[in-house]
Wavefront OBJ file of the C-alpha trace (Angstrom):
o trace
v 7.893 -17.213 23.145
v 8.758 -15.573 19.685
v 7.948 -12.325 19.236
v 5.287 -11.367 16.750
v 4.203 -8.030 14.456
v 0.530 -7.489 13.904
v 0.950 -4.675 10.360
v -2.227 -3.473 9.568
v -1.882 -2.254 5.494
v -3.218 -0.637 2.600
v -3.400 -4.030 0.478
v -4.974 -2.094 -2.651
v -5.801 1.492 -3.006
v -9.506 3.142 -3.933
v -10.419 2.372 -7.570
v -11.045 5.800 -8.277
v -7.080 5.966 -7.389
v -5.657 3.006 -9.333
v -6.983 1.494 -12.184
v -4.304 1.344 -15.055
v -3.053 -2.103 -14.757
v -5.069 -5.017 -15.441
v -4.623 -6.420 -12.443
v -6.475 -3.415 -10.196
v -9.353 -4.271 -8.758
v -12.168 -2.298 -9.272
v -14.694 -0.982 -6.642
v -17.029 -4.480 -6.645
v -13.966 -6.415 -6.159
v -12.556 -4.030 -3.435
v -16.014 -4.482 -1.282
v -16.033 -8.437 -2.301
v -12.410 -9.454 -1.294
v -11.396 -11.515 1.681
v -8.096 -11.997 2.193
v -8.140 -13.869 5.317
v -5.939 -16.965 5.945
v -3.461 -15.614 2.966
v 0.150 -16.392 3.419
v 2.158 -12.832 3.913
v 5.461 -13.629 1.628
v 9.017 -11.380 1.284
v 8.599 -9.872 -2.025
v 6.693 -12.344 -3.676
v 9.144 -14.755 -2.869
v 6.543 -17.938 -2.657
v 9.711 -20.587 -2.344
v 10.802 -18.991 0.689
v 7.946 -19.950 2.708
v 5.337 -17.368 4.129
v 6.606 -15.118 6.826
v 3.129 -14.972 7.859
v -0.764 -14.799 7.479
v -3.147 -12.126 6.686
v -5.637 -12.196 9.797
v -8.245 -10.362 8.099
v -9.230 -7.347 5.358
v -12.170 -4.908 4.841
v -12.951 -1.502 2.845
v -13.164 1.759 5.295
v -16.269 4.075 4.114
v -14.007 7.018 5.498
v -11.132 8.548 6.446
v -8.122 8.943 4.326
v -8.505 5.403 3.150
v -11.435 5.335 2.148
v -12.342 2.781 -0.656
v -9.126 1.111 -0.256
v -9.056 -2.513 0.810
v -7.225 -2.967 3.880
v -5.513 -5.711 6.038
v -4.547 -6.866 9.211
v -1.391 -9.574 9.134
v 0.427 -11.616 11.770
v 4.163 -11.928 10.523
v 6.155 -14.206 12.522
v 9.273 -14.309 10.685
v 11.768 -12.789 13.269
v 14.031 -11.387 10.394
v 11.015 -10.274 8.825
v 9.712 -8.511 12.116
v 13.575 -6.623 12.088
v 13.326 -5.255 8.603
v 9.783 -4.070 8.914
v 10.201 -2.344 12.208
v 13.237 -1.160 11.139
v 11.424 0.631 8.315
v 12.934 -1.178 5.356
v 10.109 -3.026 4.563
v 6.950 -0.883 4.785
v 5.534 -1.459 1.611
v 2.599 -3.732 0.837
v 1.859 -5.764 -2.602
v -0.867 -7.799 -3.136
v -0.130 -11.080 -5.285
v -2.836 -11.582 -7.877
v -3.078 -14.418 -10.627
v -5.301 -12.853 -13.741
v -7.314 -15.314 -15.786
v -7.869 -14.692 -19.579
v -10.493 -15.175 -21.935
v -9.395 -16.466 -25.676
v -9.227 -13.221 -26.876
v -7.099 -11.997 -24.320
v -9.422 -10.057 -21.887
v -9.291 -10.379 -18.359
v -12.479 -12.923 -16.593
v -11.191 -12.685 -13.128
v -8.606 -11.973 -10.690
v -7.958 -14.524 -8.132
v -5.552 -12.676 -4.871
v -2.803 -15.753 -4.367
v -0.599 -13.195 -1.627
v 0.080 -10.536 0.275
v 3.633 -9.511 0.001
v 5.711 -7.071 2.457
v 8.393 -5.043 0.522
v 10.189 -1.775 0.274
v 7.886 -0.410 -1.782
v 4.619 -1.117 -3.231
v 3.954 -1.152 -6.826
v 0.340 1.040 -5.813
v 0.543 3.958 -4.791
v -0.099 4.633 -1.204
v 0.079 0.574 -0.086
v 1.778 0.999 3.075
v 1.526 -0.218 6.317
v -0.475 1.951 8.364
v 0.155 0.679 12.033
v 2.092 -2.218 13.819
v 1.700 -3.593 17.422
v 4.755 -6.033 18.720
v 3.144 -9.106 20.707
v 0.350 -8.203 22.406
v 1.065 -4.161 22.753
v -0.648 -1.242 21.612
v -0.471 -0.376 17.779
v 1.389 2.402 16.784
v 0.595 4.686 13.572
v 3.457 4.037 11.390
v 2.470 6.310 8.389
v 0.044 8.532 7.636
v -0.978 11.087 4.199
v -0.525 14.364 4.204
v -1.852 16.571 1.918
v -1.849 20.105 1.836
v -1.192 22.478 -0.465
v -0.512 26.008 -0.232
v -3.825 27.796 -1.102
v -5.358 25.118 1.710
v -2.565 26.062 4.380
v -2.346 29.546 4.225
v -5.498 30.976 2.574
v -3.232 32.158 -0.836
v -3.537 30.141 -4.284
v 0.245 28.967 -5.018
v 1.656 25.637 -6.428
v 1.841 22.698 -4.458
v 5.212 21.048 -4.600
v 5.188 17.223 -4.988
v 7.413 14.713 -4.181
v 9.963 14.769 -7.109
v 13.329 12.984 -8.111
v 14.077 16.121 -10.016
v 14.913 19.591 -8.589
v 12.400 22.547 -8.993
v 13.487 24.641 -11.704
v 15.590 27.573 -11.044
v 15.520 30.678 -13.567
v 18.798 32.131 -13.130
v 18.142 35.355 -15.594
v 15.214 37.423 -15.711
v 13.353 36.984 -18.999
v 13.943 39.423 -21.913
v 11.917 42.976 -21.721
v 10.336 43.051 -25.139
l 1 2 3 4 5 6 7 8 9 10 11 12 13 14 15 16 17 18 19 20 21 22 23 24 25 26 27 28 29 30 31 32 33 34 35 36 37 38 39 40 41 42 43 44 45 46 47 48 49 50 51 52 53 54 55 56 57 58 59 60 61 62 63 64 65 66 67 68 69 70 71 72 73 74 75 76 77 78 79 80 81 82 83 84 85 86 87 88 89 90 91 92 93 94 95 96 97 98 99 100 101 102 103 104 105 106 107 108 109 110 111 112 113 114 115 116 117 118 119 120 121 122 123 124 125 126 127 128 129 130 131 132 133 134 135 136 137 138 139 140 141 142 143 144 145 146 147 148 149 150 151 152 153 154 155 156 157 158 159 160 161 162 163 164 165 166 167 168 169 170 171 172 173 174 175 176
């Protein structure tokens, strides 16, 4: 018997979180998706062949994904199973064809795919949890968000995530 990953993901965040590109869904279209039966591709990579199948989605009314459309998936691509577990491929994109009006606005959006990748072009679409076979599912990523004043009871800065370093002043300023 193969082995097989269930992934359940973050396929689209809240609308209230992303909602700059035309193809975001908004709120309607979160609560009116089903993405069942989808084919699961490798970064979009349709002439590959699906690695697997999206089992089923639906929009949490809480927690820390709340709003966001989520899925469950089957992938039964062994090397695709490796890289995900592995923690290579963790990120989630969902493959959506936009249809136009004349005058160039968008009609609809029609969800074609769910890809796995490294990362997702949305912010926060990770895979949440993963059970191998028919095992227990195991949290795989969570948010975390905290910021000083919340921690420790003092209003400070919260650091974010950052490709830059935190600025360092190396003299004190002038005494005028």
């Amino acid at each position: 018997m193969s082995d097989t990953l269930r992934i359940t993901s973050v396929a689209h965040p809240a609308a209230s979180v992303c909602h700059g590109h035309p193809a975001d869904l908004n709120d309607a279209e979160i609560a009116s998706t089903k993405l069942n039966g989808l084919p699961v591709y490798h970064e979009h990579d349709t002439h590959g062949g699906p690695i697997g199948t999206v089992l089923t989605s639906y929009q949490p009314s809480r927690g820390e994904d709340a709003g966001a459309l989520m899925c469950e998936s089957l992938i039964t691509d062994p090397d695709a199973i490796k890289r995900i577990e592995s923690g290579h491929e963790r990120g989630v994109s969902l493959g959506t064809e936009l249809r136009y009006d004349m005058g160039g606005k968008v009609i609809s959006r029609v969800n074609q795919e769910l890809s796995v990748c490294g990362e997702g072009a949305r912010p926060g679409c990770v895979t949440k949890w993963m059970a191998k076979n028919h095992e227990p599912a195991r949290r795989v990523s969570s948010m975390h968000r905290a910021s000083h004043a919340n921690v420790y009871g003092t209003p400070r800065l919260c650091h974010r995530h950052t490709t830059q370093p935190l600025p360092i002043r190396t003299r004190a300023p002038p005494v005028v």
